[in-house]
N, C-alpha and C positions, 0 to 999 in steps of 0.2 A: 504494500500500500504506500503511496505515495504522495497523499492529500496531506497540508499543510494548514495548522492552525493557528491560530493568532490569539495568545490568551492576557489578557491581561488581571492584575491582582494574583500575577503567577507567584507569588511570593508566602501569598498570606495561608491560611488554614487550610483552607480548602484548595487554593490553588496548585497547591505542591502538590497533594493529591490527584488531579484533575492530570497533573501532566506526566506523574506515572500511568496515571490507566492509559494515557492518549499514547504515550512510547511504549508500553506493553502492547497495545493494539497496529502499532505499527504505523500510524500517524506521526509527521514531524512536527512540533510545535517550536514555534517562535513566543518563548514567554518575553513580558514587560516586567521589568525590573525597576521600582521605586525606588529604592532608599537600600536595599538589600538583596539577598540571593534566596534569604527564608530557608526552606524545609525542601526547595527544587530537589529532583534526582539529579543524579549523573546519565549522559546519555547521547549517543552519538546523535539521535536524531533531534536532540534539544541546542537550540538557541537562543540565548540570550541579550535582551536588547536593553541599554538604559534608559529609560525614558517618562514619560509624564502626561495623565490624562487629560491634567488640568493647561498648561503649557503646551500640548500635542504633539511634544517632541517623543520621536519616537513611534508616532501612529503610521505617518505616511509609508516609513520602511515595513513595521509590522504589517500593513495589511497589505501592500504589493503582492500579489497574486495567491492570495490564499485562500483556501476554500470554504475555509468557515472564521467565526471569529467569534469566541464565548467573551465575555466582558461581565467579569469577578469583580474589579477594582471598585472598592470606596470605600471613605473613611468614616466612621462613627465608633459609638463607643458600646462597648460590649460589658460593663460594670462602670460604677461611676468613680471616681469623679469625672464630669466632662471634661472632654478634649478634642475632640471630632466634631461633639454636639454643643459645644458653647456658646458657638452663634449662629441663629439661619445662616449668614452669612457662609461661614464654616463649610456648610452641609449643601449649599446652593452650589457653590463653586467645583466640591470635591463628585456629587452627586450627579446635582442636574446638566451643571454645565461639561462635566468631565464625560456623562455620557452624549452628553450632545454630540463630543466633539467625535468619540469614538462611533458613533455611524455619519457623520460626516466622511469620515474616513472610510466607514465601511461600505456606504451607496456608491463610491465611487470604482469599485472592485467588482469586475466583470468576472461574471461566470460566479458570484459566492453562492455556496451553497446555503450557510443560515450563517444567522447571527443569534446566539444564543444570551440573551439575558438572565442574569441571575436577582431578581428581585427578592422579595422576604415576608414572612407571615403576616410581620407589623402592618403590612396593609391590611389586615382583618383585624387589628388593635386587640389580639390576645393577649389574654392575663384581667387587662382592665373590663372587657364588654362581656356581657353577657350574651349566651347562645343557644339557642334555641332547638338547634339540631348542629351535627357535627359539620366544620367548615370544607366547602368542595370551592372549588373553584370561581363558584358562580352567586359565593356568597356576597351580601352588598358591601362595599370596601370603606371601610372607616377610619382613618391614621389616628393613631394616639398620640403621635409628635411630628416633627417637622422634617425627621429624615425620613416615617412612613409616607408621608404628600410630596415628598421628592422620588421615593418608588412609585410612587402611582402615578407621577407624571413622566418619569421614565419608561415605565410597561406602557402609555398611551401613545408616548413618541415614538417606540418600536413598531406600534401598531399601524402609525398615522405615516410614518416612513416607508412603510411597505405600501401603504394605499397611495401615496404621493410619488414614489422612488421606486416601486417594484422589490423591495429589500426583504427579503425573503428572514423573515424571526422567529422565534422559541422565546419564551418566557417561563423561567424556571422561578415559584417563589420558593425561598428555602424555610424552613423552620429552623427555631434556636437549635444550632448544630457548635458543639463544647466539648472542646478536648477534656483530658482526665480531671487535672487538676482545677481545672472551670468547672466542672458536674460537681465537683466534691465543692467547691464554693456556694454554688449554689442551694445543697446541702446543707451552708454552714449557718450559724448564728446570728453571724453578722450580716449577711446578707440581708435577711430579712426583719434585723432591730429596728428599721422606722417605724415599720408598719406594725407593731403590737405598739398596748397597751402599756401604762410604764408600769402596771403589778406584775406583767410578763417580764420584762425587762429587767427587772429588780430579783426575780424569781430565778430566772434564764442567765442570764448572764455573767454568775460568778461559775456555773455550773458547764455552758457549751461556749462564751465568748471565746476568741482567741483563739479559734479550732482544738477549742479542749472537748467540744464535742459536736453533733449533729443536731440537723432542726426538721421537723417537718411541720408545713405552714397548714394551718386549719382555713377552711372554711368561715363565714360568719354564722352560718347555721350548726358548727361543730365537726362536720362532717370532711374529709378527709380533704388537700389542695392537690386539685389535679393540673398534669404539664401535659406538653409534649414536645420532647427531647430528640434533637438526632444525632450519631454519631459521624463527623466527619469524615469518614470512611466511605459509609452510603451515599451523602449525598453529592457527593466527589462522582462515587460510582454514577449517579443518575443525570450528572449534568453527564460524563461522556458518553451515557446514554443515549441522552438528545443529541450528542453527535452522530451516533451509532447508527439511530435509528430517525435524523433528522427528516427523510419523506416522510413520515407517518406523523412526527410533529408539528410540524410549520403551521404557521397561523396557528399554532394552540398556545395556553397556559397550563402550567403542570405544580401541583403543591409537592414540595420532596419531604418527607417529616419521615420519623420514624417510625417502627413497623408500626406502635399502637401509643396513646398515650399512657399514660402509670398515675397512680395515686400513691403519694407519698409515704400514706402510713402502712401501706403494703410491701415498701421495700428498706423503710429506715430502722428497723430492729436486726436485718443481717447487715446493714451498713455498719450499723453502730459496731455491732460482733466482729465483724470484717478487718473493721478498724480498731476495737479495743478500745472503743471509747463510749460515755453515756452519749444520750437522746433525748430528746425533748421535744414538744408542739405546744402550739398558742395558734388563736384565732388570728388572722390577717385580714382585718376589713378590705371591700376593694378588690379583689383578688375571683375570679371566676371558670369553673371548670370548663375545658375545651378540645376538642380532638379534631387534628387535622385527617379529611382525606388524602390518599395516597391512590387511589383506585384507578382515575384517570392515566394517570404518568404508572403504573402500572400495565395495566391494558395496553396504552400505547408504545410506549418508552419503553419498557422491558425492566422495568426499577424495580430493585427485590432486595429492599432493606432490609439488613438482617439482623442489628445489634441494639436487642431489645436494651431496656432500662435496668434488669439485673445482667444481663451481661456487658453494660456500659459500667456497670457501679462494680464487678468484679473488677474490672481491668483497673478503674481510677483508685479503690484500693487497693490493690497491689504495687501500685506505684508509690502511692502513696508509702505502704509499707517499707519497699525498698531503698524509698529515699532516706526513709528514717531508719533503717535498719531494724527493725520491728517487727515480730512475729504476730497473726494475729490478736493473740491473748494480751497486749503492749510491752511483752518485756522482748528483752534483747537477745537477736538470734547468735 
């Protein structure tokens, strides 16, 4: 095979990923290098370019005669404090306008086969909304901040460039996808100290703060806080999917999540065990259970995620363990 891809955000989490599957499959990719080399392979058929979404440097040689072009790249924050997300400002530039630039670049590229977008859940404002049935694709889109209305004006300009330019797109949204030590934060105490109560806080806190132990976030009604998590792994896999199997995509949107969502107090007492550390929960006002579809991008795409939520928590504690040198039970191996 001797099709030629153009990736940008080749650097970041998922990108490193995205461009092993693509040189395993025998595809050459031209990754976009920001700031770093990140987690890329090694790899005869990889090339690396320096360049910038925001600036364009770097696009014009990337897309020169390629036949697809996935666009990963942007910046926001993935825990806080801000830094990505500080200012619209911030988020316009890196977002809107970096993807402007990147199909500017790539309408002008005869013969592409797609251009694959990587957008994100936050267009269905999970966590904070309430949901009625589980989300597919065709659910009504509602941003909770201002990098989710920068995806949704993204996925319209991929849309509106195909209808204007003949640009032939895929639109992947991705679900929260968290490496090991991200899952276990998310797990953690801290994570979730604004949103209790300060009798929680006062309770919780000399007990799990400081990763002295785990949390799982209640309900307001008591009842158990559900996610849905994906392992970077899968959804790596399902964007070179859409490259794989880009005739059957084009012109669609595809949610990538993991295989099912999980409820927290179903998996945080072998965490705790795992890790040799207590547990604990508290109510989290705010907070609403939600499960992505996967079905569509299934069906079409051939996506076959496989790293449920206890085989995502086996792996992040055992790292966990090893970093620290620590046997389950907490003492030292």
């Amino acid at each position: 095979m001797s099709e030629t891809i153009f990736l940008t955000g080749a650097s970041g989490r998922i990108g490193g990923r995205v461009a092993a599957g693509l040189l395993e499959r025998g595809y050459k990719v031209r990754a976009l290098i920001h700031s770093n080399r990140g987690n890329l392979p090694d790899g005869s058929g990889l090339v690396t370019l320096e360049g910038d979404i925001v600036t364009r440097k770097g696009l014009a040689e990337g897309v020169e005669g390629a036949d697809f072009v996935i666009h990963l790249a942007a910046a926001w924050d993935m825990f806080p404090p801000a830094r990505y997300e500080a200012t619209n400002d911030q988020l316009f530039e890196s977002v809107l306008r970096g993807t402007y630039n990147v199909l500017e670049a790539a309408r002008s590229v005869r013969g592409l086969r797609a251009l694959v977008y990587a957008s994100t859940d936050a267009v269905y404002a999970t966590g904070p909304r309430k949901f009625e049935a589980p989300i597919t694709e065709d659910t009504e889109l509602q941003p909770s901040r201002f990098y989710a209305l920068c995806k949704i004006a993204c996925e319209t300009l991929c849309r509106q460039y195909g209808r204007l330019y003949g640009l032939p797109w895929i639109v992947v949204r991705i679900c929260w996808s968290l490496e090991p030590a991200e899952l276990l934060r998310v797990f953690g105490y801290d994570f979730w100290e604004g949103g209790m109560s300060e009798e929680d806080r006062a309770r919780l806190k000399p007990i799990l703060g400081g990763e002295k132990g785990v949390f799982a976030p209640l309900n307001e009604d008591g009842s158990s806080g559900v996610d849905h998590i994906a392992d970077p792994d899968d959804i790596a896999a399902g964007i070179v999917q859409a490259v794989v199997n880009h005739d059957k995509g084009l012109g669609g949107t595809f949610n990538l999540a993991g295989p099912a969502p999980f409820r927290y107090l179903e998996v945080i007492e072998k965490l705790a065990a795992d890790l040799g550390v207590p547990w604990g929960s508290a109510r989290i006002p705010g907070i609403h259970p939600y499960e992505l579809r996967n079905d569509r991008a299934i069906r079409t795409l051939g996506y076959a995620p496989a790293w449920t939520m206890e085989r995502m928590l086996e792996k992040a504690a055992a790292a966990r363990r090893t970093a620290a040198g620590k046997n389950p039970a907490g003492g030292t191996t």
